[in-house]
C-alpha positions as CSV (number, residue, x, y, z in Angstrom):
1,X,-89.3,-13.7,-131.3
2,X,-86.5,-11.4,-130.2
3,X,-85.8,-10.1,-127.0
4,X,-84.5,-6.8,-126.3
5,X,-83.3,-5.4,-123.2
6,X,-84.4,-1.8,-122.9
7,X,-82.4,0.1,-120.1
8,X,-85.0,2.9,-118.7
9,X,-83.2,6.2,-116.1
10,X,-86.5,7.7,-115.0
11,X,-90.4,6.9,-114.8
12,X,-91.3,9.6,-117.4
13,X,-88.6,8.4,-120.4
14,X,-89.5,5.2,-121.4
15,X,-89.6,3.6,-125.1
16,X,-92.4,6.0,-126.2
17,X,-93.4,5.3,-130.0
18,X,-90.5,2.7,-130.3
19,X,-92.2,0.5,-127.6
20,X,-94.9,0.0,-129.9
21,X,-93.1,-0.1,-133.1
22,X,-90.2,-2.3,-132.2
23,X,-93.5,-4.8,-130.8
24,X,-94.7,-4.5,-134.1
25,X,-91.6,-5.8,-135.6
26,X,-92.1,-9.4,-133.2
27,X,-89.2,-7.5,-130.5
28,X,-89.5,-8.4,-126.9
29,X,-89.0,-5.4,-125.1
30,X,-87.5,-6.4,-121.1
31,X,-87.1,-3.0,-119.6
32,X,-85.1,-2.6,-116.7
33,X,-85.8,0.3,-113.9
34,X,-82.4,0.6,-112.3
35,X,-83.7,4.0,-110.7
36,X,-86.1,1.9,-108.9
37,X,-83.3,-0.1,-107.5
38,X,-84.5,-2.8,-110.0
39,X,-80.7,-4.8,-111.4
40,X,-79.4,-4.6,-114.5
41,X,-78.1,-7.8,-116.0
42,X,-74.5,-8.7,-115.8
43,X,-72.3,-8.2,-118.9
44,X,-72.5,-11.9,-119.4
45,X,-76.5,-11.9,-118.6
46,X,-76.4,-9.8,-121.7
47,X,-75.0,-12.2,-123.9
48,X,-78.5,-13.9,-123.4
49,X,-80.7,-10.8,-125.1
50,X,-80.5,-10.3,-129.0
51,X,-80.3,-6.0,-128.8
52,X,-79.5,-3.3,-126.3
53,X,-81.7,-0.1,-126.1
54,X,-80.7,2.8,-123.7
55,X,-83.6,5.0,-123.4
56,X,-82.8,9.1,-122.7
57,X,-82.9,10.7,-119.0
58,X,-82.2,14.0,-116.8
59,X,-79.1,12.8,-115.7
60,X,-75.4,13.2,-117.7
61,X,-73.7,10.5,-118.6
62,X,-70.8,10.5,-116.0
63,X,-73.6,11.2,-112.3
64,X,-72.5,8.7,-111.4
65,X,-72.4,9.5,-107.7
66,X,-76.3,10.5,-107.7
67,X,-77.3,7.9,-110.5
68,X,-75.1,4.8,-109.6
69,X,-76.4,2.4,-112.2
70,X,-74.8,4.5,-115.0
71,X,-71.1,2.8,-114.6
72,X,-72.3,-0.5,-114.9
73,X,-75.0,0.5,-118.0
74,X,-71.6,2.1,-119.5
75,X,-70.2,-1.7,-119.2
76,X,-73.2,-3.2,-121.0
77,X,-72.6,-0.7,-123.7
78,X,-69.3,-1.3,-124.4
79,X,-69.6,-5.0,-123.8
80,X,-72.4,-4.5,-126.2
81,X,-70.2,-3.1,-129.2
82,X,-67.2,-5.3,-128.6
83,X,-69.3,-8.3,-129.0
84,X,-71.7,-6.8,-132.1
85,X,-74.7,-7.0,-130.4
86,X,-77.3,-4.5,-132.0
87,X,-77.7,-1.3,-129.6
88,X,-79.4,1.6,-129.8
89,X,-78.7,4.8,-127.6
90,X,-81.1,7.5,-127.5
91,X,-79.5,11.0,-126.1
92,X,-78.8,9.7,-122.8
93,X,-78.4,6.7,-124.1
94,X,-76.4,7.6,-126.9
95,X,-73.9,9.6,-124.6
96,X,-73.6,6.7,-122.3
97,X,-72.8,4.7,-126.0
98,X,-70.4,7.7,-126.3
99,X,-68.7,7.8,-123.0
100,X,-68.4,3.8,-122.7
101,X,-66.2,3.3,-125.5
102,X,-63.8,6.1,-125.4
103,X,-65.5,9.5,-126.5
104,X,-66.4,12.4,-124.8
105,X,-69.5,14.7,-123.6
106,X,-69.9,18.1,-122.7
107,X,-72.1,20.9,-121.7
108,X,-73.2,22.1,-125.1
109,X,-71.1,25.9,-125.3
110,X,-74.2,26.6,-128.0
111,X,-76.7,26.0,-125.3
112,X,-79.4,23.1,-125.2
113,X,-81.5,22.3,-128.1
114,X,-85.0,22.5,-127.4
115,X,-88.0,21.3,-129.6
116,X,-88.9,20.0,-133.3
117,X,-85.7,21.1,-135.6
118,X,-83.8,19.3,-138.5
119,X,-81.2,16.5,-138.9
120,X,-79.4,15.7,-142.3
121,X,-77.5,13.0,-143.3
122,X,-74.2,12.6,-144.2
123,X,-73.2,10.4,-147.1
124,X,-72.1,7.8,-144.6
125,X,-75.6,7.5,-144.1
126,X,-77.4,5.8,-147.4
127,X,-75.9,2.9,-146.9
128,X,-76.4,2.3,-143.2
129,X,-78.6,-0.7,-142.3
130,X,-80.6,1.4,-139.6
131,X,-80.1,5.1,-140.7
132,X,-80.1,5.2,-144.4
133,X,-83.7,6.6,-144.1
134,X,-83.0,9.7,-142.6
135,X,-83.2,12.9,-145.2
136,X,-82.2,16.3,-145.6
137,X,-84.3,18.3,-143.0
138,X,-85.5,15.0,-141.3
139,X,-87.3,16.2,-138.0
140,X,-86.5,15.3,-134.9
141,X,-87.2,16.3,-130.8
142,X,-84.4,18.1,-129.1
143,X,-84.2,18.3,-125.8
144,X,-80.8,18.5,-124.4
145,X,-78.3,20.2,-123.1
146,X,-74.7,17.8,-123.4
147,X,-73.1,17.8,-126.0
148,X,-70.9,14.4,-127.7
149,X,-68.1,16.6,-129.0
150,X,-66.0,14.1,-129.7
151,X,-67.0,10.5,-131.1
152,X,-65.3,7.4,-130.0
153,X,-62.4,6.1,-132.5
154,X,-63.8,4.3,-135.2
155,X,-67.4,6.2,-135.4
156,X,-69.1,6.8,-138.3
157,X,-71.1,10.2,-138.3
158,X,-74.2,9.8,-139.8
159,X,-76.4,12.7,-139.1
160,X,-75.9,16.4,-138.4
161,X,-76.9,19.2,-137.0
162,X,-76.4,23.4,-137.4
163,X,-76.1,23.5,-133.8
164,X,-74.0,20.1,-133.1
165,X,-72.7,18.2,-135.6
166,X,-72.2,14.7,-134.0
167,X,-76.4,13.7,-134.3
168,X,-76.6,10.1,-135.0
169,X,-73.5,7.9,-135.1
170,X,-72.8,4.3,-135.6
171,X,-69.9,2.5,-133.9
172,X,-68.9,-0.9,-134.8
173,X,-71.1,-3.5,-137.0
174,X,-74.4,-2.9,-135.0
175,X,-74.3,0.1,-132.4
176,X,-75.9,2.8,-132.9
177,X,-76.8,6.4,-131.5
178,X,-78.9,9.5,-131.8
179,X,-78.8,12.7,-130.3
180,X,-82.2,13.7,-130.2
181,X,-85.7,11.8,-129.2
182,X,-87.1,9.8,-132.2
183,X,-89.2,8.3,-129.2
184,X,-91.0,10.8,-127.6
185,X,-94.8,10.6,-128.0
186,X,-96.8,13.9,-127.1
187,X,-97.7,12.4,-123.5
188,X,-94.3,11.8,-122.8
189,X,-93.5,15.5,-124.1
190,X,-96.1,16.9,-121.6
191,X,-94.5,14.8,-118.8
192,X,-91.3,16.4,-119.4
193,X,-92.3,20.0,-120.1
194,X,-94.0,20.0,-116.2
195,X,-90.7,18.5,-114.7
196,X,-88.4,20.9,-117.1
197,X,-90.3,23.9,-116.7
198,X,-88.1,26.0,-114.7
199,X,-85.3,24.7,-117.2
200,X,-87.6,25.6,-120.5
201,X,-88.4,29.1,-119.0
202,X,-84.8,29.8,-118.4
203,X,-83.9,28.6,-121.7
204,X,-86.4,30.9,-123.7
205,X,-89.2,28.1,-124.0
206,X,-92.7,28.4,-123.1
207,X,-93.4,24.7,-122.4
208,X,-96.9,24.7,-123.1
209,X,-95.6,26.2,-126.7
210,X,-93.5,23.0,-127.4
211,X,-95.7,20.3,-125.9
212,X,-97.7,22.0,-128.5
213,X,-95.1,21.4,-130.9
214,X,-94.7,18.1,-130.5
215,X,-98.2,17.5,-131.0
216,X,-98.6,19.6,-134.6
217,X,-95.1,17.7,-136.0
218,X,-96.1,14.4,-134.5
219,X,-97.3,12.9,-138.2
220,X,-94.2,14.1,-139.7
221,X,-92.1,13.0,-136.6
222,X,-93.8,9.3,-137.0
223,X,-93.2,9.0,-140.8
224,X,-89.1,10.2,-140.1
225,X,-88.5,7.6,-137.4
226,X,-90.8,4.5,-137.5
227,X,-88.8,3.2,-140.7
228,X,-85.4,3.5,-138.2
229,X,-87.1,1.6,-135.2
230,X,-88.3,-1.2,-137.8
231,X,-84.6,-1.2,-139.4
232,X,-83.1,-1.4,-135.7
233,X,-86.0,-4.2,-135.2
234,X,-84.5,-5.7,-138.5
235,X,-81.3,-5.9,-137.2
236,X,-82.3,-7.3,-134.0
237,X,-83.9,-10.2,-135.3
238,X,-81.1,-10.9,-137.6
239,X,-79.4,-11.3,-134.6
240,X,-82.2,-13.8,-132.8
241,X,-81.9,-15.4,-136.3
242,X,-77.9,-16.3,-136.0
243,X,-78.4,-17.3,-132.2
244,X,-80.5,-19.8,-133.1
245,X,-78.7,-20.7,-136.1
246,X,-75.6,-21.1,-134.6
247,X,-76.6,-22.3,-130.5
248,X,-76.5,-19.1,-129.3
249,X,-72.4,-18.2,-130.3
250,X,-73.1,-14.9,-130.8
251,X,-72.2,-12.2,-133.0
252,X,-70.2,-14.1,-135.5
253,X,-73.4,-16.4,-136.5
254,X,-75.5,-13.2,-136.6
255,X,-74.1,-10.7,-138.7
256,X,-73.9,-12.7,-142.0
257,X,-77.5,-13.0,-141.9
258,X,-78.2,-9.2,-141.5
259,X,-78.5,-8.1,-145.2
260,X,-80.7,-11.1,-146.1
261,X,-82.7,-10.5,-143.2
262,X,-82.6,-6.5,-144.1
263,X,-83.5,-7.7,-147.8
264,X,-86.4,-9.3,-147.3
265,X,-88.4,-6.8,-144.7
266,X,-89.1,-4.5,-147.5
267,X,-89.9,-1.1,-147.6
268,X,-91.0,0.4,-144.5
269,X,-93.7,2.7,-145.4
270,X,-94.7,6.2,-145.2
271,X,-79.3,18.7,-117.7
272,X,-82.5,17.9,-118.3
273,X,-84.0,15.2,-120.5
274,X,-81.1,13.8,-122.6
């Protein structure tokens, strides 16, 4: 078993479909509710997880006056990446990733992307141990309104947009993060469209239209992502693997054992919420 430490900003954004296919995968999920005044770990407590996951949330990445859990989440992130432990940001999450080590986020000038639309990867991408099952067209849930306009040094862009080109990124050995929601199930899509509404309206969205959405493009949603949660879930208990291996030292027992881990999984088969 692997444990994962799964950083949740609001009751209504939690893991969603990658709860239940990262538990699939034999990954511990530990989620912390730092809006509920619950405490994170300490940059060293973190050293005793295998993988990071920063789930989305209302908030932007630097509220840190009304949200004052997000400095020290930006510390686990970037202790996260300087020590290789496998992360995963998701839109929030990933903008924290963003933020933390040395990027940038803004109000999107395009306006906020809202509902099912279309990734594609770049070349970057077939290769990536996590990533390199995303396609030309690949669907995904928008629902943002930042913007990561500029990656931190050393990124590798790995999925686009027509809109915003910096969708999914990895930085270091084992970090990674996405723009848009790969984890939002159609419950989750409801939740947000009654606490967005005001925002959707504004924003030329009926939100009845795109919970509706969400439900139609759920199959094609499942079939996109669940082969990147099981990667991430791949690289994770590569991770657990080295720990164990090597007494818990870390990143430098873990990583050699990735692609032999990654090997032998297979094929997978077929301003407001950021």
């Amino acid at each position: 078993m692997s444990r994962l430490l799964v950083v949740q900003h609001e009751g209504s954004t939690g893991p969603g479909w990658w709860g239940e296919w990262l538990a699939a995968e034999g990954v511990v999920l530990e989620v912390v509710h730092p809006y509920a005044a619950q405490e994170l770990p300490t940059t060293q407590g973190l050293r005793t997880y295998d993988g990071l996951l920063v789930l989305g949330g209302a908030m932007g990445p630097l509220d840190d006056a009304d949200c004052p859990w997000l400095p020290p989440t930006r510390d686990l992130l970037a202790a996260a990446v300087a020590d290789g432990l496998p992360t995963f940001g998701i839109c929030l999450g990933a903008e924290l990733l963003v933020v933390a080590c040395g990027g940038s986020v803004r109000r999107g000038p395009a306006g906020p992307e809202l509902g099912v639309l279309t990734n594609d990867p770049t070349p970057a991408a077939a290769d990536d141990p996590v990533l390199s099952s995303v396609s030309p067209g690949t669907p995904v849930l928008q629902w943002h309104w930042e913007e990561m306009d500029a990656l931190p040094p050393g990124a590798v862009l790995l999925a686009t947009s027509p809109a915003y080109p910096h969708q999914a990124f990895r930085l270091g050995p084992a970090a990674w993060g996405v723009q848009g929601h790969p984890e939002v199930t159609p419950a989750i899509a409801a939740d947000w469209a009654r606490e967005d509404s005001p925002l959707l309206l504004a924003a030329g969205r009926e939100p009845a239209d795109l919970v509706a959405e969400v439900e139609r493009e759920t199959p094609r949603l499942v079939q996109s992502w669940q082969p990147v949660a099981r990667a991430f879930g791949g690289v994770v208990a590569a991770r657990a693997a080295g720990a164990g291996a090597d007494g818990g030292a870390g990143a430098a027992g873990a990583l050699p054992l990735l692609d032999d881990v990654l090997g032998r999984r297979g094929a997978p088969p077929g301003g407001a919420t950021g």
